[in-house]
VOTORPA-994605 format. One record per residue (C-alpha): residue number from 1; x, y, z. Coordinates in steps of 0.2 Angstrom, whole numbers, plus 5000, padded with zeros to 4 digits. Each point is the difference from the previous one (the first is absolute). Last residue first. Layout:
<node NUM,<X,Y,Z>>
...
//
This chain:
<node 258,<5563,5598,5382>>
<node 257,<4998,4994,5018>>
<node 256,<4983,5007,5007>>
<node 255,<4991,4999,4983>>
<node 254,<4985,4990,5007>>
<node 253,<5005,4985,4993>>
<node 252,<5019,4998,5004>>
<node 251,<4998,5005,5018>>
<node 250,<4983,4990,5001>>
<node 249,<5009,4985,4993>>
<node 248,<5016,5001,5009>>
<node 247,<4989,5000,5018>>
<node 246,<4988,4985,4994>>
<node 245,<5016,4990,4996>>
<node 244,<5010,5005,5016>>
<node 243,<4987,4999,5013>>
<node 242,<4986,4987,4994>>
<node 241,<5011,4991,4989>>
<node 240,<5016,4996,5010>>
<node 239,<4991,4998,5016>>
<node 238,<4999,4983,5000>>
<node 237,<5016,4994,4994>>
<node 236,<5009,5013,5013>>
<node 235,<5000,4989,5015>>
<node 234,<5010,4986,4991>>
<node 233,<5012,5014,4994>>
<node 232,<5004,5002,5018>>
<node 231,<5000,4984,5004>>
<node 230,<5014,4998,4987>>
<node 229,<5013,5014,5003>>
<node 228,<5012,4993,4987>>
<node 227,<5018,5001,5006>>
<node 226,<5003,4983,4996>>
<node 225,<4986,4988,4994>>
<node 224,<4987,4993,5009>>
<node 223,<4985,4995,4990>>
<node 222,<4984,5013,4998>>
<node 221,<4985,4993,5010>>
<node 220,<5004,4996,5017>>
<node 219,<5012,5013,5004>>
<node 218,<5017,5001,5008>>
<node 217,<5011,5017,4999>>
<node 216,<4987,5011,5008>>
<node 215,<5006,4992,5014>>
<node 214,<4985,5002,5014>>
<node 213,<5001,5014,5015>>
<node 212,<4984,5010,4997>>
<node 211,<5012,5013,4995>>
<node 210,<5009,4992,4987>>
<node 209,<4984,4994,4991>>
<node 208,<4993,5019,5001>>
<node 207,<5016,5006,4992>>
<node 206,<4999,4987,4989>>
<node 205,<4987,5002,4995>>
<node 204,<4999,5018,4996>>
<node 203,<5016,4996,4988>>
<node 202,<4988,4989,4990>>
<node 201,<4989,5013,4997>>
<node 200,<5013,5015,4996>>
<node 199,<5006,4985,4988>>
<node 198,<4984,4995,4991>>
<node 197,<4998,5018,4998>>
<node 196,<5014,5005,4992>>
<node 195,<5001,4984,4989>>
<node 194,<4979,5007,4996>>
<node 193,<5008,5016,4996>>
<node 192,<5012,4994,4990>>
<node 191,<4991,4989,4992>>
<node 190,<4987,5012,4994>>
<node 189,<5013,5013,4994>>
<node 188,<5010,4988,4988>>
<node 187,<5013,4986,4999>>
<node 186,<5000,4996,5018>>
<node 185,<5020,4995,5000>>
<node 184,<5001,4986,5009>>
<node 183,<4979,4998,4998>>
<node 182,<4988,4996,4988>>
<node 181,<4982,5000,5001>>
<node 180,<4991,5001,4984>>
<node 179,<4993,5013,4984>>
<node 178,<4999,5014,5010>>
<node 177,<4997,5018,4990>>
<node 176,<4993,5014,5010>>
<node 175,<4985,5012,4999>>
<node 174,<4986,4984,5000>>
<node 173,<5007,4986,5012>>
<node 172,<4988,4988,5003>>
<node 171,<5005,4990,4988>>
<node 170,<5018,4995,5008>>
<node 169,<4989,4994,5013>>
<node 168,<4990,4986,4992>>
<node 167,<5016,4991,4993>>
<node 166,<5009,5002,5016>>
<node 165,<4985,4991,5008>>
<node 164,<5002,4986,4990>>
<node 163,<5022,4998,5001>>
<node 162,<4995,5003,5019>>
<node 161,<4988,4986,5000>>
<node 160,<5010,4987,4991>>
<node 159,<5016,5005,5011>>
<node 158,<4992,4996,5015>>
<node 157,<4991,4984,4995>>
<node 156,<5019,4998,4995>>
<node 155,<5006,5001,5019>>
<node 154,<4985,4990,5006>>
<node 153,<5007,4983,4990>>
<node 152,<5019,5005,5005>>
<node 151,<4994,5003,5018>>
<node 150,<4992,4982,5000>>
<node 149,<4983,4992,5005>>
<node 148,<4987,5013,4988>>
<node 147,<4982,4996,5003>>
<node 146,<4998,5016,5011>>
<node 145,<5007,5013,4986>>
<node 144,<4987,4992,4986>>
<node 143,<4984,5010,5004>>
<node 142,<5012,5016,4996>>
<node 141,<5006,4995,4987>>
<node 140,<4983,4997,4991>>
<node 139,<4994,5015,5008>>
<node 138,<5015,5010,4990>>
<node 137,<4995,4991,4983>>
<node 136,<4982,5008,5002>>
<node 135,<5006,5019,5005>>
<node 134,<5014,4997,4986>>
<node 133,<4987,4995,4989>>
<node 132,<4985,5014,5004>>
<node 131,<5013,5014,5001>>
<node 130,<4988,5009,4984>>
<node 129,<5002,5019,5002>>
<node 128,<4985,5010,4996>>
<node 127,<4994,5000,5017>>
<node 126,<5015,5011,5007>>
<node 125,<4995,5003,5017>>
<node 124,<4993,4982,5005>>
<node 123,<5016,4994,4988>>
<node 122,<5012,5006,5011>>
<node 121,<4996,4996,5016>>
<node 120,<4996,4981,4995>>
<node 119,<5019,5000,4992>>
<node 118,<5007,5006,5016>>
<node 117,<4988,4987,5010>>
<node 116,<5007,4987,4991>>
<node 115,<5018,5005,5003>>
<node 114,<4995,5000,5017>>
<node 113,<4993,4982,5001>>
<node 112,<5016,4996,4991>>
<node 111,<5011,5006,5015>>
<node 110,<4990,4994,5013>>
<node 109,<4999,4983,4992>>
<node 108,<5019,5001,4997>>
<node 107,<5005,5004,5019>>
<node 106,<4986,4988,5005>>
<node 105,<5007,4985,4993>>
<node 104,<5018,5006,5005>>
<node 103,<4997,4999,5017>>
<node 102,<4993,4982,4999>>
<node 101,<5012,4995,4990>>
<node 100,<5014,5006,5012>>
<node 99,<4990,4993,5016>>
<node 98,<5002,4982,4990>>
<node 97,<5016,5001,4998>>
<node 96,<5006,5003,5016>>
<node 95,<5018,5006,5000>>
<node 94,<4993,5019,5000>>
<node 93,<4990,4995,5014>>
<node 92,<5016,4998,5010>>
<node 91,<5008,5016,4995>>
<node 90,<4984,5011,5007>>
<node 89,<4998,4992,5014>>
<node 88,<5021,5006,5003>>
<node 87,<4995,5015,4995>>
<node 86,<4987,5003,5012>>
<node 85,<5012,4993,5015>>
<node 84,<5014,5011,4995>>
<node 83,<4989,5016,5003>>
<node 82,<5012,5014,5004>>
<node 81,<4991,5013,4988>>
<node 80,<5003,5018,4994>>
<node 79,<5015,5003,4999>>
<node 78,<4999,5015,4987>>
<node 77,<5000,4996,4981>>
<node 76,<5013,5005,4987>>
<node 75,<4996,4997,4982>>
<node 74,<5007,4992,4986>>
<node 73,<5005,5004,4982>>
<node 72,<4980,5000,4993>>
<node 71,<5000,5003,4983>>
<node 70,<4987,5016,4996>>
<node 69,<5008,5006,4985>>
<node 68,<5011,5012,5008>>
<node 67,<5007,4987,5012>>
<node 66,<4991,4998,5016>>
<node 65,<5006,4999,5021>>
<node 64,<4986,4999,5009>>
<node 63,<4999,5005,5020>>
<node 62,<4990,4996,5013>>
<node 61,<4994,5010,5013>>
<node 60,<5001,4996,5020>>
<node 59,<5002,5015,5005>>
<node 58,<5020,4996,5010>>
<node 57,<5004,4994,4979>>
<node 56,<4994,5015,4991>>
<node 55,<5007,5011,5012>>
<node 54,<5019,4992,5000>>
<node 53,<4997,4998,4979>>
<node 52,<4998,5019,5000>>
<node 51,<5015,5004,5012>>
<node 50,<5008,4988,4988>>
<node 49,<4998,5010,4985>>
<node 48,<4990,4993,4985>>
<node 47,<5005,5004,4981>>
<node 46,<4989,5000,4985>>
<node 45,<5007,4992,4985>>
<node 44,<4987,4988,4996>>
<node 43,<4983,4997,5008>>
<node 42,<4997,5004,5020>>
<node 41,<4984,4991,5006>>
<node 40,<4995,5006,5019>>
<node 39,<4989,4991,5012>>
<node 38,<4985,5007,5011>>
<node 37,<5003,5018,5000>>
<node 36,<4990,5013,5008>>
<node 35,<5009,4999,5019>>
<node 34,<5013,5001,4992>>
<node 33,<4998,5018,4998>>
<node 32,<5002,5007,4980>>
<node 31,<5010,5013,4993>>
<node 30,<5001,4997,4981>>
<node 29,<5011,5011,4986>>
<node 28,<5012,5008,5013>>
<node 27,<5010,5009,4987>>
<node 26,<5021,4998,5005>>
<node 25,<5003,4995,4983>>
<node 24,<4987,4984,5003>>
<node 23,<4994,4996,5016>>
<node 22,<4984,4989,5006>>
<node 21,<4998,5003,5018>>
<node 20,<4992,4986,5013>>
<node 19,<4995,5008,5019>>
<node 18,<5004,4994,5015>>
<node 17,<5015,5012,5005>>
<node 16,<5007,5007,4984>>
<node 15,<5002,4985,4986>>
<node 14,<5008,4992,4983>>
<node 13,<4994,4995,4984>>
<node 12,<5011,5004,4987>>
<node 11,<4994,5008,4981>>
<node 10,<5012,4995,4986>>
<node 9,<4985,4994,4989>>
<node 8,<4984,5004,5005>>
<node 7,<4991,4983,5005>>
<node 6,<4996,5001,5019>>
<node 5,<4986,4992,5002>>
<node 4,<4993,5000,5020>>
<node 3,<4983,4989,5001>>
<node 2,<4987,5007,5012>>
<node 1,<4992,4999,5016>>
//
């Protein structure tokens, strides 16, 4: 099944029996069954009827609300879970500290094993690029994630290795310019397509946290803070890189995305 993006400006989403139609001027631009569509992602001004949201919501599809530049608004998710008890485990582990380290130890060890393995990737097709410090100073991180005691302490570890690994990456790029990662406003095309990403990323788990029947609200990893989905973005730490990071790369790269 596939992702529904509807991105044309002015266009509505709307229905005729089960089936999904994109509409703009009275032209049908996309008529698609439900049974094809795995979550829809509408981006700016582009309107939704209720008959639409009604079908969407009785599927069982999830539904992304985005601004033009890729900002998640919200989303609106089917009831998909009843399981109190579940979130009630998860709440009380959440107050034990020493479950939170734990979690948030191999949350950063999978994410800078990953980061490696990028880096590792790259150089074995591209020879004559030299990644032998950031690959050494990113095993020395690594070896140290277990020996930390305290979020703060695993927290900067975490920081250290994405300030290395973001020094390695923005040298992979060969028909763009990055220079580093900044975000609120991406400054160029590279980080907008990786704060695109990131986001698309970090909305698929929270769907998936949602309907598993955990808060996606209360992680171990990243603190509580209101409004901030942090399970979800614990979950994506790991697969930043491989998905997002490899995916920009090769559009960027290979001409794809000029």
């Amino acid at each position: 099944m596939a992702t529904l993006y509807v991105t044309e400006q002015g266009a509505k989403l709307t229905r005729e029996s089960r089936r999904l139609l994109v509409v703009r001027d009275d032209a049908v631009l996309l008529d698609i069954p439900t049974i094809k569509v795995e979550r829809v992602l509408i981006f700016g001004y582009c309107q939704i009827t209720t008959q639409a949201l009604e079908l969407l919501l009785s599927e069982g599809i999830p539904t992304a609300f985005l601004s033009m530049e890729g900002r998640l608004k919200g989303t609106l998710e089917p009831i998909r879970s009843k399981n109190i008890p579940l979130r009630v485990a998860q709440y009380e582990l959440c107050r034990k500290p020493d479950f939170c380290l734990a979690v948030a130890r191999r949350i950063v060890a999978g994410k800078v094993r990953n980061q490696l393995r990028l880096i590792q990737r790259f150089a074995h097709n591209r020879p004559e690029c030299d990644f032998t410090t950031a690959q050494r100073d990113l095993n020395q991180l690594l070896a140290q994630v277990d020996r930390k005691t305290a979020a703060g302490g695993l927290l900067g570890l975490e920081g250290r290795a994405t300030a290395v690994y973001f020094d390695a990456f923005r040298r992979m790029f060969r028909r763009m310019s990055f220079e580093r990662r900044e975000r609120r406003p991406p400054p160029d095309p590279v980080n907008s397509l990786l704060s695109l990403g990131y986001t698309m990323l970090a909305n698929e788990f929270l769907s998936a946290v949602s309907a598993v029947g955990l808060d996606p609200y209360l992680g171990f990893f990243h603190t509580t803070s209101y409004g901030r989905p942090s399970l979800a973005l614990d979950l994506c730490e790991e697969f930043r890189h491989p998905l997002v990071d490899m995916l920009t790369l090769d559009l960027v790269n290979r001409g794809i995305l000029k």
